[in-house]
N, C-alpha and C positions, 0 to 999 in steps of 0.2 A: 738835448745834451747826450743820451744813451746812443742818439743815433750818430752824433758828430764821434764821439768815442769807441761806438763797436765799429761803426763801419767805415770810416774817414781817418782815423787816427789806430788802432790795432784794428784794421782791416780783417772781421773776421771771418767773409769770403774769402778772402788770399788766402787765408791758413786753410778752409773748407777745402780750395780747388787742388792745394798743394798736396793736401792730404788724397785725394782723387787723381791725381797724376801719377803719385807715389804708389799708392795700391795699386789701379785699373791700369795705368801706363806701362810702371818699371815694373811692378808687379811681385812688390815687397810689404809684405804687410806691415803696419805701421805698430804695432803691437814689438815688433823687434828692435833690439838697437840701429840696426840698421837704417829701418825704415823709419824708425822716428828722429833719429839723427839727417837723413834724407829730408823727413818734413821741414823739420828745425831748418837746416838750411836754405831749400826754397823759400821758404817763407818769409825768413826775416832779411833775406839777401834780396827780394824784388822790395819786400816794404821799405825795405831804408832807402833802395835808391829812388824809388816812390816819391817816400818823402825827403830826400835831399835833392831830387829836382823841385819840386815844388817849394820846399823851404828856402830853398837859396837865392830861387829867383826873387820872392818875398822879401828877401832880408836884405838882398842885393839893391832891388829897387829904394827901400828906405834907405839905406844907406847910399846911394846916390846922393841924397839931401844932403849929408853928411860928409864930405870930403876932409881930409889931415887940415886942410887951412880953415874950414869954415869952425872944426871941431877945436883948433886952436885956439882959434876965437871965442869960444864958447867958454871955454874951459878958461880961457885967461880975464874972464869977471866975473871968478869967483874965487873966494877962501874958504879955508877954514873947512869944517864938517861937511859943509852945504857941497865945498868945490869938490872933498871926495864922492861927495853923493853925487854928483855930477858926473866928474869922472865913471864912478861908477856905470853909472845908468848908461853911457855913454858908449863904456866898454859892453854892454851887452847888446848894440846894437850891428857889431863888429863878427863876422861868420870865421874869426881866425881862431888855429891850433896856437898855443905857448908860445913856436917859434915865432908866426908871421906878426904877434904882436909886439915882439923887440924894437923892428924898424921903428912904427908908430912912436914907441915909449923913446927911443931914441931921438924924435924928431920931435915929441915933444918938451923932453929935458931940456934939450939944445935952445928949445925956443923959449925959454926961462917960463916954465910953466911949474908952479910948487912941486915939490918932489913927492910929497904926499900923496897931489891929486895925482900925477903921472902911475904912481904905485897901485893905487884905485883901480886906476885901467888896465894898469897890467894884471892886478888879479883879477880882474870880473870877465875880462876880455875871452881870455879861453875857455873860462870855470861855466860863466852865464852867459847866454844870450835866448835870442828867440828858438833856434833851432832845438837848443835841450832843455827847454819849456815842452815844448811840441812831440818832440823826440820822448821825453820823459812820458809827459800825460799819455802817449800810444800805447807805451809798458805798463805804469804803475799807474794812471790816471791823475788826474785835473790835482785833486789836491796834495797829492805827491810832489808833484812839479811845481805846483805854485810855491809849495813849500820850501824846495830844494832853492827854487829860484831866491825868495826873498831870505834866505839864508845865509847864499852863498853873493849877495850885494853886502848884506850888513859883514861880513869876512872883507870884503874890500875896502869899503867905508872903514870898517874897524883898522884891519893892516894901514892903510894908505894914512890913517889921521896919526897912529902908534908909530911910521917914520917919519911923519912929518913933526911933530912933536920932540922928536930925539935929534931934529935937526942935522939930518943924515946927507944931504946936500954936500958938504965934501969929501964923502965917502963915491959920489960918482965919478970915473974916468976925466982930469982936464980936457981930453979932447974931445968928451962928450959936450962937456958945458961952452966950452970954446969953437965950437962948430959954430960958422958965418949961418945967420938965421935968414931965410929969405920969402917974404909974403909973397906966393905966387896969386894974381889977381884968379879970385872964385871962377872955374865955367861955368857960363849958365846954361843948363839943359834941356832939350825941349821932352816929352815922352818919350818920342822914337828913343835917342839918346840913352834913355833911362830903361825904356822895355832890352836893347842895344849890351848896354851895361852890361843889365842883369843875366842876359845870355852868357856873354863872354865869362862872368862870375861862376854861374854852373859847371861851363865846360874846361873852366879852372882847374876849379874844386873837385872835380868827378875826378878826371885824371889825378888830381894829387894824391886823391882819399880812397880810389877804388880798392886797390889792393888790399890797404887797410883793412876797409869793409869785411873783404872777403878771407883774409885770415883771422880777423875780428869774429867773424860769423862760425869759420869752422873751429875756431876754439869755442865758443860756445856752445857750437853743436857737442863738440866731444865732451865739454863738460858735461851739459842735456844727457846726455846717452851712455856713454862709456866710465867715466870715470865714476865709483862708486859715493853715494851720498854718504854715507859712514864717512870715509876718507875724507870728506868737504867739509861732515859737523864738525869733525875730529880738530880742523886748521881754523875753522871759520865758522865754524858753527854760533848759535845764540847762545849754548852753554858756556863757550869759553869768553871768560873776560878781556881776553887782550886781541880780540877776533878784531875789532877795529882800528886799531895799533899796528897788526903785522897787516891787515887790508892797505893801509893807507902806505907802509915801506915794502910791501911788492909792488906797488902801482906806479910809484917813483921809478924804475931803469927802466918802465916803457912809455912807449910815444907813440900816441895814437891822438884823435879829435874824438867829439862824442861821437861820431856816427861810427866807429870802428869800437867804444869801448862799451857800449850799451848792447851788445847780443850777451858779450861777455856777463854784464852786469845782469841780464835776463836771465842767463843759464844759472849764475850764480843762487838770484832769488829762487827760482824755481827748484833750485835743492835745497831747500830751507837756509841757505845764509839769511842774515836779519841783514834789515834794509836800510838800515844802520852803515852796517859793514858794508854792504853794497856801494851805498855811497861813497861811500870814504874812498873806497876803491877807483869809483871813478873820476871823482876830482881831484885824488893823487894825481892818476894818468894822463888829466889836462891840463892841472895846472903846475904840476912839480914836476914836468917828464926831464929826463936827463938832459937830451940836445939842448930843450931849451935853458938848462942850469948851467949849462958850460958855455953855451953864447952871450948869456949873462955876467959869468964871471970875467968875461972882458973888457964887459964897460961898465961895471962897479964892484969895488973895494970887497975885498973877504969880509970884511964887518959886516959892512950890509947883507952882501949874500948871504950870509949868515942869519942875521934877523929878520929877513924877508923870507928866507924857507921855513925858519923856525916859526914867526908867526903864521906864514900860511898852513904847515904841518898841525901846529896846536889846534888852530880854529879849524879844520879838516877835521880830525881826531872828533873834536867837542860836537861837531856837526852830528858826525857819528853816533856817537853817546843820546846823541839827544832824536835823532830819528828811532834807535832801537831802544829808546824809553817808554815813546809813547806807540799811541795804537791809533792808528788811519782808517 
């Protein structure tokens, strides 16, 4: 386990060499802001793309199994708690940011699938999945992540059973509900197909998310390095009580996936923000980001919108509260 962790998941040769390039290379010693902000970003700019070639092809290939039809299927034998759990589970098997899971929640309202479960997916879908398992455990380790993960389902499961109960169903768009539904028959795939897939899913994703990454990364470097830790307790620090409150309302105007908002949330920890606050921070960003709030308010009703930001806000917040309670 020590060694899946130091060296396969926070790769702590990558950091060793980075650090050796930076000194012996460029020839800045790492003791400076400078050069430790240089480290800072070699380092987490190759690990992530590291690990988002590797994680995607991963997740891409499972989810080859998984097509919008076969997932429709799935999802429509079931009710009730069970079917958000489903939903749920379901959404974390899905490599999408907030936006690219609208279509899906679109295509599955339409296909008269409980609005509950649909809700399910829509929160678990950017919040969890494999990659910010994996992603997580590299930073904070195994029980960090397993943590966040089984947290941040029961938030979906919760949300998704809280509007289906409120029987929110006519609070969606008629010409959501009203879309002609049509079973396209399943393809069946052979490996090639699916190794095939999983490629084209990478070079997706890279392209989509690079830049991201990469301003993801140098804001974190500058927070790493430049900006003073006083300055950080002072907003966000463990002393202040509402450090998880104002985390969780900066992270909403931006839009990023996790591989862009974890250097962020690295830097953050590393000046002592509580991991707490951290979090909260970053499932703001994935799953409350703005674009995705406003291509929502298209296809349902301000009521809803309303009680779907607000429940996913609250159980965000209490997530918060309840990481920087305990001790890992």
């Amino acid at each position: 386990m020590e060694f899946i962790t130091n060296y396969l998941l926070k790769m702590v040769w990558l950091n060793e060499w980075s650090g050796y390039l930076v000194e012996e290379i460029f020839k800045v010693p790492l003791n400076t802001k400078l050069g430790g902000g240089l480290q800072f970003f070699i380092y987490d700019t190759i690990k992530i793309f590291i690990l988002l070639g590797v994680l995607i092809f991963g997740i891409s290939y499972i989810q080859s199994y998984f097509p919008p039809e076969r997932t429709k299927k799935i999802l429509g034998r079931f009710k009730g708690i069970i079917g958000n759990t489903i939903g749920a589970l379901l959404g974390t098997i899905t490599p999408f940011c907030s936006c690219s899971s609208i279509p899906l929640f679109i295509g599955f309202t339409s296909a008269g699938l409980p609005i509950g479960i649909t809700f399910s997916f829509l929160i678990s879908s950017p919040l969890v999945d494999l990659a910010s398992f994996l992603l997580l455990s590299s930073f904070f380790g195994f029980k960090i992540a397993t943590l966040y993960v089984v947290l941040g389902i029961v938030l979906a499961v919760l949300g998704g059973a809280i509007i289906d109960k409120m029987n929110m169903t006519k609070y969606v768009d008629e010409s959501i509900l009203n879309l002609e539904n049509v079973d396209l028959e399943i393809e069946k795939m052979t490996i090639k197909n699916r190794v095939n897939f999983s490629i084209v899913q990478v070079k997706e994703i890279f392209f989509r998310v690079w830049k991201a990454i990469l301003i993801g990364v140098g804001i974190g470097a500058l927070i790493h390095n430049v900006i003073p830790q006083s300055f950080i307790e002072i907003i966000l620090g463990k002393n202040n009580p509402f450090a998880v409150i104002i985390a969780t309302v900066i992270g909403v105007p931006m839009y990023a996936d996790i591989f862009g908002t974890l250097p962020i949330a690295e830097a953050l920890y590393l000046k002592g923000v509580g991991l707490g606050t951290v979090l909260a921070f970053m499932m703001s960003v994935t799953a409350l980001s703005f674009p995705a709030l406003v291509m929502l308010s298209q296809i349902i009703k301000p009521k809803l919108l309303v009680l779907y930001v607000s429940l996913v806000t609250i159980g965000i917040i209490i997530i918060g509260y309840i990481f920087n309670s305990i001790s890992i």
